[in-house]
C-alpha positions as CSV (number, residue, x, y, z in Angstrom):
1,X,127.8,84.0,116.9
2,X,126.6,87.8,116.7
3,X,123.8,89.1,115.5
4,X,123.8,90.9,111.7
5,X,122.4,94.5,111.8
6,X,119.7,94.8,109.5
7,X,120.6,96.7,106.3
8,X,119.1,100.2,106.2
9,X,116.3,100.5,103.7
10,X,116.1,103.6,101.4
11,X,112.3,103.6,100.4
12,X,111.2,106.7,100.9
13,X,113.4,110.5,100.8
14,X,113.5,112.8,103.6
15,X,112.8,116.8,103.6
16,X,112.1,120.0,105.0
17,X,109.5,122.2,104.2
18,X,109.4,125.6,104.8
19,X,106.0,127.2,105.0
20,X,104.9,130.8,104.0
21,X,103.9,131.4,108.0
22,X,107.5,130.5,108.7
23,X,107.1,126.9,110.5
24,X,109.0,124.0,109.5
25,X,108.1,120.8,109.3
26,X,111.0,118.2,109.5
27,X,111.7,114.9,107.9
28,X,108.7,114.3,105.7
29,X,108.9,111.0,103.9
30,X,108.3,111.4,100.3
31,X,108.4,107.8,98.4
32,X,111.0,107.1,96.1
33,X,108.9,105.8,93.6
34,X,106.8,108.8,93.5
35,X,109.8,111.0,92.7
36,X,110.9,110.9,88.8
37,X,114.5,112.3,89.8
38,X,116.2,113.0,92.6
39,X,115.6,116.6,92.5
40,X,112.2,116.6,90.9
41,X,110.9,119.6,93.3
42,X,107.6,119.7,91.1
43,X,106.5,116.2,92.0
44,X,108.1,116.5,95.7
45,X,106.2,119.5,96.2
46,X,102.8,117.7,95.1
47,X,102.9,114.7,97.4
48,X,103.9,116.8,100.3
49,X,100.8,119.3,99.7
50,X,98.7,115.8,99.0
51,X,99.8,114.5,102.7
52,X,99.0,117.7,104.1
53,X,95.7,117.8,102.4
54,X,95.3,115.1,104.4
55,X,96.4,116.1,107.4
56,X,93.9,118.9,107.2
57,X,91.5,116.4,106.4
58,X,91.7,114.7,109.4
59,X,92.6,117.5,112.0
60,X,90.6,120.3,110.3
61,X,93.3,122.8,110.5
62,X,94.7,124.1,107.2
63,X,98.1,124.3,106.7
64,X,100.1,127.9,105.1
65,X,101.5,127.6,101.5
66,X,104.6,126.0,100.8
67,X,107.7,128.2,100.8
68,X,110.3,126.0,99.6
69,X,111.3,122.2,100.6
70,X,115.1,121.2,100.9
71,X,116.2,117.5,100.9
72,X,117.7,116.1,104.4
73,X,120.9,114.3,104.0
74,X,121.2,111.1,106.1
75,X,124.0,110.6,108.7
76,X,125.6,107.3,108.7
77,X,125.7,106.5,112.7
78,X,128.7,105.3,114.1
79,X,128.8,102.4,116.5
80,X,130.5,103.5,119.6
């Protein structure tokens, strides 16, 4: 008998964020539980300048302001 796929997990919400310098970061995982809505772009932009606070941190580069942040849709893959 075949192996079941595992189900994909939604626990966290993908997004882009545009930066003042004009670099783009990709995909940053924002939790779900840390968003009140799906669209709440106040509390999306706070985590995402809280993980690059740390990011900073750690690599002691700052990073540019944040320009604007747009929500990455996820694409179903099809088995082929």
């Amino acid at each position: 008998m075949g192996r079941m796929k595992p189900k994909m997990r939604l626990d966290f919400a993908l997004f882009d964020v545009f930066y003042a310098d004009g670099k783009l970061k990709s995909n940053r995982k924002v939790p779900l539980n840390d968003m009140d809505g799906l669209n709440d772009e106040y509390r999306i932009r706070t985590v995402i300048e809280a993980q690059d606070a740390v990011i900073a941190e750690r690599s002691g580069k700052s990073r540019a302001p944040i320009k604007s942040i747009k929500r990455v849709k996820l694409k179903k893959r099809i088995a082929g």
